[in-house]
Backbone as a chain_set.jsonl record, in Angstrom:
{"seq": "XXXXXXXXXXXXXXXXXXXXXXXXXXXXXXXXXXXXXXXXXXXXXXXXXXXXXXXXXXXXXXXXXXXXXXXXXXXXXXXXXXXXXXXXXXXXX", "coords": {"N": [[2.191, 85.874, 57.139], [3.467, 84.638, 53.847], [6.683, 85.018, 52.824], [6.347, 85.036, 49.938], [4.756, 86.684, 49.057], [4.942, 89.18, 47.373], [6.106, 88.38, 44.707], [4.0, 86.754, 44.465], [2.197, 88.412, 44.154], [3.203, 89.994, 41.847], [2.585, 88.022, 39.922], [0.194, 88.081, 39.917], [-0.55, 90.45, 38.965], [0.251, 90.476, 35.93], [-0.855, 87.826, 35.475], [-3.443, 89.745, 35.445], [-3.566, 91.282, 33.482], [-2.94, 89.782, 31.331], [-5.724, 88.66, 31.169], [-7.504, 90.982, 30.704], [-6.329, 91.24, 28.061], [-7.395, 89.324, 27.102], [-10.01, 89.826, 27.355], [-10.812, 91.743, 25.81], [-9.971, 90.455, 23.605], [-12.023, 88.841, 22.867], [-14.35, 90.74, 22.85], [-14.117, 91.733, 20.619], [-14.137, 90.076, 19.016], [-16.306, 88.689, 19.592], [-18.13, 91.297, 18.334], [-17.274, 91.653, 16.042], [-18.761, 88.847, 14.927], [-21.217, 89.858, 15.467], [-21.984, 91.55, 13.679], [-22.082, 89.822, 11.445], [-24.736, 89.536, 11.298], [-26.56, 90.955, 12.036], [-27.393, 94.732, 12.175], [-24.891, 96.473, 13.543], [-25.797, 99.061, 16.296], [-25.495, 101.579, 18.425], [-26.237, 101.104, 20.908], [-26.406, 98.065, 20.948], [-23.638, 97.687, 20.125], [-22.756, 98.635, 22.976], [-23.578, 97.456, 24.764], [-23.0, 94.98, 24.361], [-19.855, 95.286, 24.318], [-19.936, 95.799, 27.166], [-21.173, 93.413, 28.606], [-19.633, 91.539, 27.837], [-16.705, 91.873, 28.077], [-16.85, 92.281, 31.008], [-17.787, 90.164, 31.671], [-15.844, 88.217, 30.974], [-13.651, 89.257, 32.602], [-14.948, 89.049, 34.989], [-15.229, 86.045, 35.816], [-12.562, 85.383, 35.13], [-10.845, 86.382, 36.734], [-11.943, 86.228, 39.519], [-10.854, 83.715, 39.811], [-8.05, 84.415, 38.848], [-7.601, 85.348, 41.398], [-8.147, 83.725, 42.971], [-6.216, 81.813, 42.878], [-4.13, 83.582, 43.511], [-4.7, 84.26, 46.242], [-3.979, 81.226, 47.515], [-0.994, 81.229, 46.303], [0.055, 83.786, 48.151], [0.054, 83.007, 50.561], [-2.059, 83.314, 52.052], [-4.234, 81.729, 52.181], [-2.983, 79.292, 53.948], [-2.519, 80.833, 56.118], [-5.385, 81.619, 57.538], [-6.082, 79.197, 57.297], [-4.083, 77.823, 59.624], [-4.83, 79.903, 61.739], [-7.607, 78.81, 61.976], [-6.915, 75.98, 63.188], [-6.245, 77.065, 65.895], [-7.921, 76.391, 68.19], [-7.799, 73.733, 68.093], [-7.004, 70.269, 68.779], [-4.188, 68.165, 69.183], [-5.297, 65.722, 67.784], [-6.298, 66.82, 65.626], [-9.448, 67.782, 66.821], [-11.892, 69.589, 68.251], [-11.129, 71.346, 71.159]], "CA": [[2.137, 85.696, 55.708], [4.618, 84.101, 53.295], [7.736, 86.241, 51.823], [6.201, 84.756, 48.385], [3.477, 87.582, 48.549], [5.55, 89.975, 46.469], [5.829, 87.226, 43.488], [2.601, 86.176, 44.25], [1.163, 89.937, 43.72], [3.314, 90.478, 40.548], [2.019, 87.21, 39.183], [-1.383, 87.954, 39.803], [-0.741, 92.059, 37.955], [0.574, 89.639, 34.661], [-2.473, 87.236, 35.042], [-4.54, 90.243, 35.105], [-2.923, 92.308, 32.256], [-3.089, 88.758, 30.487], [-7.036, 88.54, 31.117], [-7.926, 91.944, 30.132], [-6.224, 91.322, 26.604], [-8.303, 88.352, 26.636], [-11.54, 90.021, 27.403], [-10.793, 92.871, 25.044], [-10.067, 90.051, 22.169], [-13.084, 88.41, 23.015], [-15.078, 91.536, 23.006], [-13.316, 91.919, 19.016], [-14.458, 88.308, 18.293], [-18.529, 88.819, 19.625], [-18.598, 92.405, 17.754], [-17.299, 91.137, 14.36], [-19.795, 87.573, 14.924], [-22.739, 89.873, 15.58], [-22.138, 92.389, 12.602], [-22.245, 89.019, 10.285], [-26.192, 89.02, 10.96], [-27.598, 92.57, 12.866], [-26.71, 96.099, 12.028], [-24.447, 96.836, 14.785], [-25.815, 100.438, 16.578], [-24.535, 101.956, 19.735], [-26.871, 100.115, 22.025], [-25.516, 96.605, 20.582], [-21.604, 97.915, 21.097], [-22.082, 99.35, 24.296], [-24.159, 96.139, 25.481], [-21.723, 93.515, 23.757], [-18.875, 94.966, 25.273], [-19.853, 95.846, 29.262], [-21.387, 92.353, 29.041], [-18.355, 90.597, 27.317], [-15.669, 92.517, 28.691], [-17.056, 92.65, 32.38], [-17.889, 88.492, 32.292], [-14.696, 87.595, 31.164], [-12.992, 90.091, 34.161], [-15.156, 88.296, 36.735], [-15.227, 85.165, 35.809], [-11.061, 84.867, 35.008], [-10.496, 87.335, 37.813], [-11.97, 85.293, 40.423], [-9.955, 82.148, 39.783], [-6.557, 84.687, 39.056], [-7.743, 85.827, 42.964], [-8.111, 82.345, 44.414], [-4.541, 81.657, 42.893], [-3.252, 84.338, 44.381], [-5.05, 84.051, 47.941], [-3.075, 80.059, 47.873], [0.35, 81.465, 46.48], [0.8, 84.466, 48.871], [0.28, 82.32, 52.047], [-3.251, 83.854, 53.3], [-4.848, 80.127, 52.526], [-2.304, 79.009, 54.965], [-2.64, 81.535, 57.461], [-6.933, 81.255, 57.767], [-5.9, 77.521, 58.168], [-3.41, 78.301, 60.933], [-6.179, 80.599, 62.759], [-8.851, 77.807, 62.553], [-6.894, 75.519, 64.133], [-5.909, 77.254, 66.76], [-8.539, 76.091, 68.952], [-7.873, 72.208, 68.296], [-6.043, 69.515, 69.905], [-2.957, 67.712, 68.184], [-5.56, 65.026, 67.035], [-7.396, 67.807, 64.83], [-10.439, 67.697, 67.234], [-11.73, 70.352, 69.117], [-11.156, 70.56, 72.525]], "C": [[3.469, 85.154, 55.201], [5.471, 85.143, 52.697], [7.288, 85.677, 50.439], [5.148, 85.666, 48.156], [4.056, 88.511, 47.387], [5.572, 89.412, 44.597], [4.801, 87.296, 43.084], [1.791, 87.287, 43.713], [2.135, 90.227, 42.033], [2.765, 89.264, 39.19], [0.839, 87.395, 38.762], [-1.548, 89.727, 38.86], [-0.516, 91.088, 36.474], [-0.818, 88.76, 34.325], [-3.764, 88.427, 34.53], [-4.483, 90.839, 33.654], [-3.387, 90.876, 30.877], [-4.886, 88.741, 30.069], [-7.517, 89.885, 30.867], [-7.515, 91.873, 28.692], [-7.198, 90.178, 26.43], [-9.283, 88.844, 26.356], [-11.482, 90.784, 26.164], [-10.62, 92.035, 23.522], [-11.517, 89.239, 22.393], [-14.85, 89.818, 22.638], [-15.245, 91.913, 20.878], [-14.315, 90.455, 18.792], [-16.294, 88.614, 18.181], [-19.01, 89.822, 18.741], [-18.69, 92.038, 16.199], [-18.452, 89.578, 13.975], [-21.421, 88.719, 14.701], [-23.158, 90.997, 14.337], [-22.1, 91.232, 11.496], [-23.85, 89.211, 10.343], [-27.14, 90.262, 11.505], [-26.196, 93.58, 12.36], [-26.476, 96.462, 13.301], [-24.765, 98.397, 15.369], [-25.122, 100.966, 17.884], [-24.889, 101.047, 20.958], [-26.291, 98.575, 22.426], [-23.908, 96.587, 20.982], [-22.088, 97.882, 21.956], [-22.673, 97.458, 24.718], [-23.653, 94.818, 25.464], [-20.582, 93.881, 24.334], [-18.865, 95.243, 26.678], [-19.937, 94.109, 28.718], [-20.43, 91.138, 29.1], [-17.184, 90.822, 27.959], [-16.004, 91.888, 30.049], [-16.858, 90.742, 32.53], [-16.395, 87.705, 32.189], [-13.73, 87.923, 32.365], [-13.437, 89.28, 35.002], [-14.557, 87.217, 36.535], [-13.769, 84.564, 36.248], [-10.771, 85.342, 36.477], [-10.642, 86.986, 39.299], [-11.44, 84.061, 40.635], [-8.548, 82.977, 40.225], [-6.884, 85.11, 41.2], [-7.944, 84.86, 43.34], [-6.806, 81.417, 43.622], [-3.72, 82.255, 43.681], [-3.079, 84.355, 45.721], [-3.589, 82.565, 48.018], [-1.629, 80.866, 47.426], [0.894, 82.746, 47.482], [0.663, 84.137, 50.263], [-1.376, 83.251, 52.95], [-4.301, 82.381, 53.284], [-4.333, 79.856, 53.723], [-2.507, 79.861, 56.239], [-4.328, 81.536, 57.946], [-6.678, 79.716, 58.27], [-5.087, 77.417, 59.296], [-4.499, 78.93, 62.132], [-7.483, 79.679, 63.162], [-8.557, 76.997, 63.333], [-5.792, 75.755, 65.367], [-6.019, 76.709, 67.944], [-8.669, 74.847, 69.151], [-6.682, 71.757, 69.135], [-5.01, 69.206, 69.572], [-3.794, 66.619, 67.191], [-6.459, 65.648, 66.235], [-8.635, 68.039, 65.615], [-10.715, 68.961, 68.183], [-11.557, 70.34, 70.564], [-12.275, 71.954, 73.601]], "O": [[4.47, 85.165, 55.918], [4.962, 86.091, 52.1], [8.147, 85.969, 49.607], [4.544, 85.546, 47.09], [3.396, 88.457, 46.349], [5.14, 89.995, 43.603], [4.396, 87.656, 41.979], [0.847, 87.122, 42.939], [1.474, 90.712, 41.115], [2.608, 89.496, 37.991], [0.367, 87.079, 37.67], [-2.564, 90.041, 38.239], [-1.582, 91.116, 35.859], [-1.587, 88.878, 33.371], [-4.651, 88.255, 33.694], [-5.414, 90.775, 32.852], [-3.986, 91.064, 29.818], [-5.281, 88.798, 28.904], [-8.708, 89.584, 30.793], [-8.303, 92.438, 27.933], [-7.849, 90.23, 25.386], [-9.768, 88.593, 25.252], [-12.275, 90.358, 25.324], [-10.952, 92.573, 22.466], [-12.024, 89.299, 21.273], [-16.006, 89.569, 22.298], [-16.219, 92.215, 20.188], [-15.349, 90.454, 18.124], [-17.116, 88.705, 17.269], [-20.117, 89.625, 18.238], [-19.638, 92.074, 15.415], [-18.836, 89.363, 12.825], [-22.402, 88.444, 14.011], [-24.323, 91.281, 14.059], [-22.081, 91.749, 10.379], [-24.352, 89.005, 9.238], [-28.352, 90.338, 11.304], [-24.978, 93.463, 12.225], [-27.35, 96.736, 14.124], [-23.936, 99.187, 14.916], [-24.015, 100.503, 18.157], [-24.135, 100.458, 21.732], [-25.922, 98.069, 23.486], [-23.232, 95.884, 21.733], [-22.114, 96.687, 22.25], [-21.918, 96.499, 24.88], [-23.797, 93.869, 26.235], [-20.032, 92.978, 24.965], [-17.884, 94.961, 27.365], [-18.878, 93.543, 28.446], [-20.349, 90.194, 29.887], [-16.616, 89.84, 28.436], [-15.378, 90.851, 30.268], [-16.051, 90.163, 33.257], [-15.919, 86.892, 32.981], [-13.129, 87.055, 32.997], [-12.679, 88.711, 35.787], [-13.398, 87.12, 36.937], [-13.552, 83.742, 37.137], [-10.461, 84.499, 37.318], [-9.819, 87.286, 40.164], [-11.629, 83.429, 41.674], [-7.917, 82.73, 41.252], [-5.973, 84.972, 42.016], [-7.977, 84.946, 44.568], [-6.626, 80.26, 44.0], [-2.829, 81.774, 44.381], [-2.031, 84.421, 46.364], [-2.468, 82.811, 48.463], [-1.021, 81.193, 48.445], [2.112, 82.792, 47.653], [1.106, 84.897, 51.124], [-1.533, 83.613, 54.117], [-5.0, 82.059, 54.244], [-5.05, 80.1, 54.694], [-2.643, 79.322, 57.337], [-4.341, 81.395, 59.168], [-7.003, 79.215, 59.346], [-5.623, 76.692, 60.134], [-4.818, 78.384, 63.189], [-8.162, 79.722, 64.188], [-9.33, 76.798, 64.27], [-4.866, 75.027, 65.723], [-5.098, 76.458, 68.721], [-9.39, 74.45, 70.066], [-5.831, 72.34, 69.808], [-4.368, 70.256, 69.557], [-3.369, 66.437, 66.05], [-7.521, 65.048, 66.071], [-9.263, 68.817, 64.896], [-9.775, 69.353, 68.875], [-11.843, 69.314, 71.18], [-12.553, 71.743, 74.782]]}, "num_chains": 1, "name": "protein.A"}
């Protein structure tokens, strides 16, 4: 692995901390949109924010995790391990 994992892991705690205030203003944004036109009850919260909350988590959360995989050197090292088994002209042998 690369000595940039340490970085690379406090970058990716900041991305996340960053994307949870996101989701959580996003979650603010859909609640106040859907009380302009329905009487908001518990069912509507709870269901507006898992769904809002949770999609923004994956969605961002899987990109901040395939940033992180390339900056702490485990891209590089899976590509090291594949071609183990080749030649010098990339080919297998």
């Amino acid at each position: 692995m690369s000595n940039d994992r340490p970085a690379a892991m406090a970058e990716f705690k900041r991305m996340m901390k960053w994307i949870a205030l996101a989701g959580v203003l996003m979650v603010i944004g859909a609640l106040w949109y859907l009380s302009l036109y329905v009487e908001l009850n518990f069912v509507i919260v709870t269901a507006t924010i898992a769904g809002v909350f949770l999609s923004v988590l994956l969605g961002c959360g899987l990109f901040a995790a395939a940033f992180f995989s390339d900056k702490s050197g485990h891209d590089q090292s899976v590509t090291n391990a594949t071609r183990h088994g080749e030649d010098k002209d990339g080919r297998s042998g």
